[in-house]
Legacy VTK file of the C-alpha trace (Angstrom):
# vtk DataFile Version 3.0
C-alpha trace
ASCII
DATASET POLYDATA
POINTS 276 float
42.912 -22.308 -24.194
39.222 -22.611 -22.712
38.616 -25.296 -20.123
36.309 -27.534 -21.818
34.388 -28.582 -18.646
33.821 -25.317 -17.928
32.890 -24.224 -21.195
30.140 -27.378 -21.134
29.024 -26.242 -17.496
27.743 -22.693 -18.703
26.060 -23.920 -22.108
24.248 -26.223 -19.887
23.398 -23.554 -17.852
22.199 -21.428 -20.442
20.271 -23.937 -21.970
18.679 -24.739 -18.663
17.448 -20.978 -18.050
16.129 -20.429 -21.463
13.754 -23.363 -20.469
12.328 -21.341 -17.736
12.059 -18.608 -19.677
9.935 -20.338 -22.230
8.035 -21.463 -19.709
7.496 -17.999 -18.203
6.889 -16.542 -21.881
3.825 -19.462 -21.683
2.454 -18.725 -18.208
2.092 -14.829 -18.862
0.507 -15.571 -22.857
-2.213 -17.258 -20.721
-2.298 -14.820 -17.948
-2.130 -11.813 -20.368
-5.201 -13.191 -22.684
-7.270 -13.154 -19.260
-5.956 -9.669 -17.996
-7.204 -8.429 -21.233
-10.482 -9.933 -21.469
-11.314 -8.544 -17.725
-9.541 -5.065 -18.867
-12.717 -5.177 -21.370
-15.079 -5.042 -18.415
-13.378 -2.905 -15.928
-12.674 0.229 -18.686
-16.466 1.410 -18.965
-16.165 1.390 -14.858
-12.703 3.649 -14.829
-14.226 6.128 -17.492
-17.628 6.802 -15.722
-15.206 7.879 -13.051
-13.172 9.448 -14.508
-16.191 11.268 -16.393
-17.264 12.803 -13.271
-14.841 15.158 -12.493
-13.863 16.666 -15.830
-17.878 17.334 -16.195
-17.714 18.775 -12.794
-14.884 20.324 -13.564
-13.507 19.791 -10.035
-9.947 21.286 -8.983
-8.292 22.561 -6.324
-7.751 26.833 -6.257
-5.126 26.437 -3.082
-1.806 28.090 -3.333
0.027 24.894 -2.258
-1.758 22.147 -1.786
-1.273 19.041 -0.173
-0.511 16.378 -2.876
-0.700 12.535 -3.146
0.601 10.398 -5.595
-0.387 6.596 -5.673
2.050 4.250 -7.616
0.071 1.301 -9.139
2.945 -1.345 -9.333
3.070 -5.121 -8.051
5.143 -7.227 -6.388
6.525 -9.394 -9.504
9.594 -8.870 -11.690
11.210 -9.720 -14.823
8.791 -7.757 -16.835
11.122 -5.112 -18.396
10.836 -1.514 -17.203
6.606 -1.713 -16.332
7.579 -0.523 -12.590
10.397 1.249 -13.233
8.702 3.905 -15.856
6.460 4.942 -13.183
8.828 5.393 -10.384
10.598 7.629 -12.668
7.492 9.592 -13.780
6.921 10.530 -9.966
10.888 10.925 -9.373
10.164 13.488 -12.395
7.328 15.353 -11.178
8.953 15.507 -7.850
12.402 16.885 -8.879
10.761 19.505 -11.102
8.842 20.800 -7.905
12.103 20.722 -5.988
13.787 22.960 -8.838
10.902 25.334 -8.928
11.001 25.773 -4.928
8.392 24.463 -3.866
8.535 22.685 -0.700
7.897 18.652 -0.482
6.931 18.318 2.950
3.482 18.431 1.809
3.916 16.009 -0.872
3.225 12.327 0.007
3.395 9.048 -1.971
1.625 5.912 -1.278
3.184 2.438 -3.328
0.803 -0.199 -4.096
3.230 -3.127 -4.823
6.343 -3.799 -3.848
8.121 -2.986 -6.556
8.530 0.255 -6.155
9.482 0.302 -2.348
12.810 0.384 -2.659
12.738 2.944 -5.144
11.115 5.781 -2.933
12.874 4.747 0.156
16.002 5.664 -1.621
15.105 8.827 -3.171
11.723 9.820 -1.277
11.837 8.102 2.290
10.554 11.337 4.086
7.484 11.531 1.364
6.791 7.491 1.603
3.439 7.165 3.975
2.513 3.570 3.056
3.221 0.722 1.016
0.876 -2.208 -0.060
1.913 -5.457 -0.767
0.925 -8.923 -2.120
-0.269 -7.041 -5.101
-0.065 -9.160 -8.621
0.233 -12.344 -7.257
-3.370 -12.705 -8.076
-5.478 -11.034 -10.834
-7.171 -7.852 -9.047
-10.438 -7.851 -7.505
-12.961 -4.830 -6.519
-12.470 -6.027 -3.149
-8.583 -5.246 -3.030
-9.353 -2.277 -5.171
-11.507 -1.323 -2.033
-9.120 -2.095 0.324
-6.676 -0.111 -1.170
-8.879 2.984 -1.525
-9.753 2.566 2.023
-6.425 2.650 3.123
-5.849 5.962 0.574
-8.349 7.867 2.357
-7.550 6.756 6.027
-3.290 7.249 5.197
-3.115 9.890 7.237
-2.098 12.333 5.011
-5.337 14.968 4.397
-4.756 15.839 0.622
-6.100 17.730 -1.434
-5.206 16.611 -5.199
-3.810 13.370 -5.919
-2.692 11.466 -8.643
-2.654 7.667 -9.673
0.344 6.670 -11.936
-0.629 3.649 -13.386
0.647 2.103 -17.241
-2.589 1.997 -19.611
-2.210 -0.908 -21.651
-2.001 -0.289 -25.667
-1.071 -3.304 -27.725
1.210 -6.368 -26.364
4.867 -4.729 -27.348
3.679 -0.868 -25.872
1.927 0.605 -22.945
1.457 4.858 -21.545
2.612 5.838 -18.057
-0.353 7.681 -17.336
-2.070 9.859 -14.675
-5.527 10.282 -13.264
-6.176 12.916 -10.902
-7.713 12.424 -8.074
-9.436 15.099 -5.246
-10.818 15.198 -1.569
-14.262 15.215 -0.411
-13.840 18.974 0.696
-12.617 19.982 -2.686
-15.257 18.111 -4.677
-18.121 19.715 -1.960
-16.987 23.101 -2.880
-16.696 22.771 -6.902
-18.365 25.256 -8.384
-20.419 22.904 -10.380
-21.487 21.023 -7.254
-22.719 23.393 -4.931
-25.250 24.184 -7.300
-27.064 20.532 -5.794
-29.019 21.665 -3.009
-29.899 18.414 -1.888
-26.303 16.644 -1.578
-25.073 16.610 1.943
-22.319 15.392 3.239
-22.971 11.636 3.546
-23.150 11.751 -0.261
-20.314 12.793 -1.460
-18.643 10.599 0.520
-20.342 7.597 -0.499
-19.647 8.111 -4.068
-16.096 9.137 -3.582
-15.266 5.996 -1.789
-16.975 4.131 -4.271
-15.449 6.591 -7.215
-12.146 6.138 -5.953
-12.405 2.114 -5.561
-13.397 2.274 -9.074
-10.415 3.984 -9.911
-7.717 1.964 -8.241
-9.812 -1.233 -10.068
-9.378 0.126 -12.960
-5.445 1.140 -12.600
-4.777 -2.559 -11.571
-6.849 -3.853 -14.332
-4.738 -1.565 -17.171
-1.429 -2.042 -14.960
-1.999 -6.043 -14.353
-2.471 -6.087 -18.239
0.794 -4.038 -19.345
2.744 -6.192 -16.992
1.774 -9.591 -18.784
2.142 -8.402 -21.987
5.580 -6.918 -20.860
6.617 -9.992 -19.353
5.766 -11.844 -21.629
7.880 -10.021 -24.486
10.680 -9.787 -22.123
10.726 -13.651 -21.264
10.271 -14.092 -25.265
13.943 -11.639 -25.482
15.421 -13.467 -23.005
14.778 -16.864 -24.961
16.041 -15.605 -28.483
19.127 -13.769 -26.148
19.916 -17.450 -24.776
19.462 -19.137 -28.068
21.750 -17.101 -29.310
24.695 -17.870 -26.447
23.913 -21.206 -27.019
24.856 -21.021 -30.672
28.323 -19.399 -29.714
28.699 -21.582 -26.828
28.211 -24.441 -29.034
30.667 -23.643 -31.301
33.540 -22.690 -28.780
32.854 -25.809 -27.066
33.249 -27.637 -30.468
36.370 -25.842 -31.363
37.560 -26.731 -27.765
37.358 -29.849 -28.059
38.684 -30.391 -31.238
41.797 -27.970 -30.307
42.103 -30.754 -27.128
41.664 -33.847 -29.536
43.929 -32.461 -31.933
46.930 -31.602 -29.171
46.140 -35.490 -28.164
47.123 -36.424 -31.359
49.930 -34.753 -32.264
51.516 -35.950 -28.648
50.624 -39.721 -29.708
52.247 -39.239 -33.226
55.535 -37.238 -31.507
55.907 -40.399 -29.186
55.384 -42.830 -31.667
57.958 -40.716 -33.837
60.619 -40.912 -30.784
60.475 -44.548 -30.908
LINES 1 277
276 0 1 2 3 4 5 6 7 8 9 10 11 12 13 14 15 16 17 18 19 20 21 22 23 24 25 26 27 28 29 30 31 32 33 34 35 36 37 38 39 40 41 42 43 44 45 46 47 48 49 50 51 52 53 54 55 56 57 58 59 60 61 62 63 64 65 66 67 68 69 70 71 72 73 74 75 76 77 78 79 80 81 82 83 84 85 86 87 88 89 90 91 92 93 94 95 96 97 98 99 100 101 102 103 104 105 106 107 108 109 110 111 112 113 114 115 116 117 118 119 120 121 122 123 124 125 126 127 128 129 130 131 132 133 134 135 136 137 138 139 140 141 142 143 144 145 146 147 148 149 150 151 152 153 154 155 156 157 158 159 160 161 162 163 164 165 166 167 168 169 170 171 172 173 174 175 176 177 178 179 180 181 182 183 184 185 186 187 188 189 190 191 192 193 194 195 196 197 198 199 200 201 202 203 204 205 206 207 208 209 210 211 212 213 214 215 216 217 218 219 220 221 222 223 224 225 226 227 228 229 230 231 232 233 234 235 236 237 238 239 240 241 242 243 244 245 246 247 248 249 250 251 252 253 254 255 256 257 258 259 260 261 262 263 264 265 266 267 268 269 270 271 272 273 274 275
């Protein structure tokens, strides 16, 4: 037979952590209506960069060339798969250039969160340049947007395409692992569409890729920060209809417990009484 105390021990428990995940389910419904209302702002700023190089039609014509992928993650759990789909993406990517030969060494990744740390340190430690952290805790600024383009283009690691993996945000239950690619000051000097400007030198193009790339990573954080709210905040919303559920069973075990325990009482008071 079940022990009754602890049978009463775990429904309390249960009953204590759907509580916090109400709670949770109420912080990100707030957080998530902001993300989206500043997603509003920040998409016109990702697509004008974006715009740029598919007019330009910029690309790199290298036999193997030095790759970069950025993972836009954060540092927060409990929001369902949101980090984990993109670590997989670039685990993806990765293994399918390993089957077709080609050699990784000048492959690098970057992680902007914490999240997925672990992940390429497992799998990828060799590839792993750099990882930011302290990403999420806050909603995302241009300023950390800049700081993390800044530290893209100083890693180290002279690339010539790159790619950010970020999720773009859809509705509140669904969100895209997607990819925006991303290029070098050399190989957007010497696209063909380019070099037609006489008058852009050097200085140029490098001010507007810095400030083309910050817009980029905004943008990623923005869409990313989004997803991760509204996937929070349907996974904390699971997790409470999950617990309500074990509390229903629980309830009803404990119930049968203790009448199965009143019941034995009885029937030992009755069998004495009888012996007398």
């Amino acid at each position: 037979m079940p022990n009754l105390k602890l049978i009463g021990m775990r429904l309390k428990s249960v009953t204590n952590i759907q509580k916090i995940t109400q709670s949770m389910k109420m912080v990100s419904a707030a957080k998530f209506a902001r993300a989206e209302r500043d997603l509003r702002s920040a998409r016109p700023l990702g697509a004008a960069a974006q715009s740029f190089y598919e007019q330009a039609e910029v690309g790199s014509d290298k036999e193997a060339p030095k790759e970069l992928y950025v993972a836009i993650c954060s540092d927060r759990g409990l929001a369902g798969a949101v980090h984990s789909s993109i670590n997989k993406k670039i685990r993806a990517e990765l293994h399918e250039k390993m089957a077709a030969g080609d050699d990784l060494s000048t492959v690098k990744v970057i992680c902007v969160g914490d999240k997925s740390r672990a992940f390429f340190q497992r799998f990828f430690g060799a590839n792993l340049v750099m990882v930011g952290s302290e990403i999420g805790r806050l909603p995302p600024q241009f300023g950390d947007a800049a700081k993390i383009a800044n530290a893209i283009l100083t890693c180290g690691h002279e690339f010539d395409t790159g790619k950010l993996v970020y999720n773009k945000y859809k509705t509140v239950v669904s969100y895209d692992t997607t990819v925006i690619p991303i290029f070098s000051q050399e190989t957007v000097s010497n696209a063909e569409k380019v070099t037609v400007y006489d008058s852009l030198d050097a200085d140029v193009v490098q001010s507007y890729m810095e400030f083309s790339l910050a817009s980029l990573v905004y943008y990623c954080l923005k869409e990313g920060a989004t997803s991760e709210q509204s996937s929070r905040m349907t996974a904390m919303d699971n997790s409470s209809k999950n617990a309500s559920e074990m509390i229903d069973k629980l309830r009803i075990t404990f119930n049968r417990t203790r009448q199965a325990v009143i019941t034995g009482e009885l029937i030992e008071i009755i069998s004495g009484a009888a012996a007398l």
